[in-house]
N, C-alpha and C positions, 0 to 999 in steps of 0.2 A: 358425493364427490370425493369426499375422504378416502371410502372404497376403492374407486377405482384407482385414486393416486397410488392408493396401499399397490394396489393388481400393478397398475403400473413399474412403481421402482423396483417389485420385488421379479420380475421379468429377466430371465437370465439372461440375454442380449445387452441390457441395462446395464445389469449389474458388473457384466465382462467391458462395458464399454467405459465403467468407472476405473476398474482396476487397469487396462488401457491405459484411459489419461493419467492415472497417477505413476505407473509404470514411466509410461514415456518423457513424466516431469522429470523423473529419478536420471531416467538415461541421457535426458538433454545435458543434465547438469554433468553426465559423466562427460558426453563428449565434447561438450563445451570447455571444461576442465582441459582434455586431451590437449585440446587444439592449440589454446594460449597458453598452455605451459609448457606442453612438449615440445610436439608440432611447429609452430609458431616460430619458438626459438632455435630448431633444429634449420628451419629454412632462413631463419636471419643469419645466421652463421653459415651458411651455404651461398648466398647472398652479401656475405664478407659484411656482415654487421648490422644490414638492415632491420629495422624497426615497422613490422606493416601496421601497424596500429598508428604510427605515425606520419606516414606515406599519404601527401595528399599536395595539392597545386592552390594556393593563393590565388583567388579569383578579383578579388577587391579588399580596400580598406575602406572600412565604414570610417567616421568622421570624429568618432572619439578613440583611433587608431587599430579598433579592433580588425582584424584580417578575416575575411570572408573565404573559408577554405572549402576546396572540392577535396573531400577524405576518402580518396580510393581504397586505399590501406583496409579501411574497417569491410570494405565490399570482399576485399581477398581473402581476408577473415572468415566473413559467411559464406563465399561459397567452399572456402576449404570446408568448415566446420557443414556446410552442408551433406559436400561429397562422403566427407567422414559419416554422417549418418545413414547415409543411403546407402553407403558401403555395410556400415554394421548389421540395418536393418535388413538388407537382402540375406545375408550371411546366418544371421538367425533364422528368418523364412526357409533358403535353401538347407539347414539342417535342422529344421520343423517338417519339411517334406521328405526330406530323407528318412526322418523318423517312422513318419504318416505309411512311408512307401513301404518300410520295412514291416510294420504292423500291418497291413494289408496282404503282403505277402504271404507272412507267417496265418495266419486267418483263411488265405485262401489255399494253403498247404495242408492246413489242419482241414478244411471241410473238402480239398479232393481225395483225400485218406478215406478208402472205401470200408462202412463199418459191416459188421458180418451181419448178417439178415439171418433171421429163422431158417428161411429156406436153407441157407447155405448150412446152417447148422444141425437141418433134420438130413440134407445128403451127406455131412460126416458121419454123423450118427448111422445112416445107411449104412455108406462107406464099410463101418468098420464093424456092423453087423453080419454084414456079406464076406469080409476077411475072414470073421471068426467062423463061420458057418465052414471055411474051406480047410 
């Protein structure tokens, strides 16, 4: 059982799927970062002051005065911070294909590049047997 665990995690799929999640921890916190501190504040000030973090409708007061709030604000939050990721994350992909596209290219430039064959090498050699002979 040990065995196959071993076979298992050391599986390059695995292993690319670990470096993944830790990557995309990394990059949540970047763009998470963006949103509420750049982002965030650039559209409250566009918005003449608005706080979306704070944006929400009192629904009820519970009975030891506490306010029972609907917090829209934090909704506007995540789908900006969402958009922002899927914005980034396309953006990476589309210059990951771009990359892919150009390495492909060059690969299939290099192998229609026709290499010289013997034959072609013994009709030089003719060639310039048959020159010298005149």
């Amino acid at each position: 059982m040990i065995k196959e665990f071993k076979e298992f995690i050391m599986r390059g799929n695995v292993i690319d799927m670990a470096v993944g999640i830790v990557i995309g921890g990394a990059f949540t916190a970047i763009v998470t970062s963006l949103v509420e501190d750049i982002i965030m504040p650039l559209l409250g000030l566009l918005t003449s002051g608005v706080d979306f973090k704070k944006l929400g409708v009192v629904l009820s007061t519970g009975p030891d005065g506490t306010p029972n709030v609907l917090a829209y604000g934090n909704l506007i939050n995540a789908i900006v911070s969402f958009l922002l990721i899927a914005l980034c994350v396309f953006l990476v992909i589309k210059g990951l294909n771009k990359l892919r596209n150009l390495a492909i290219k060059e690969k299939e430039e290099e192998e229609e590049e026709p290499e010289e064959t013997e034959i072609d090498l013994l009709k030089e050699i003719l060639t310039t047997l048959q020159n010298e002979k005149k």
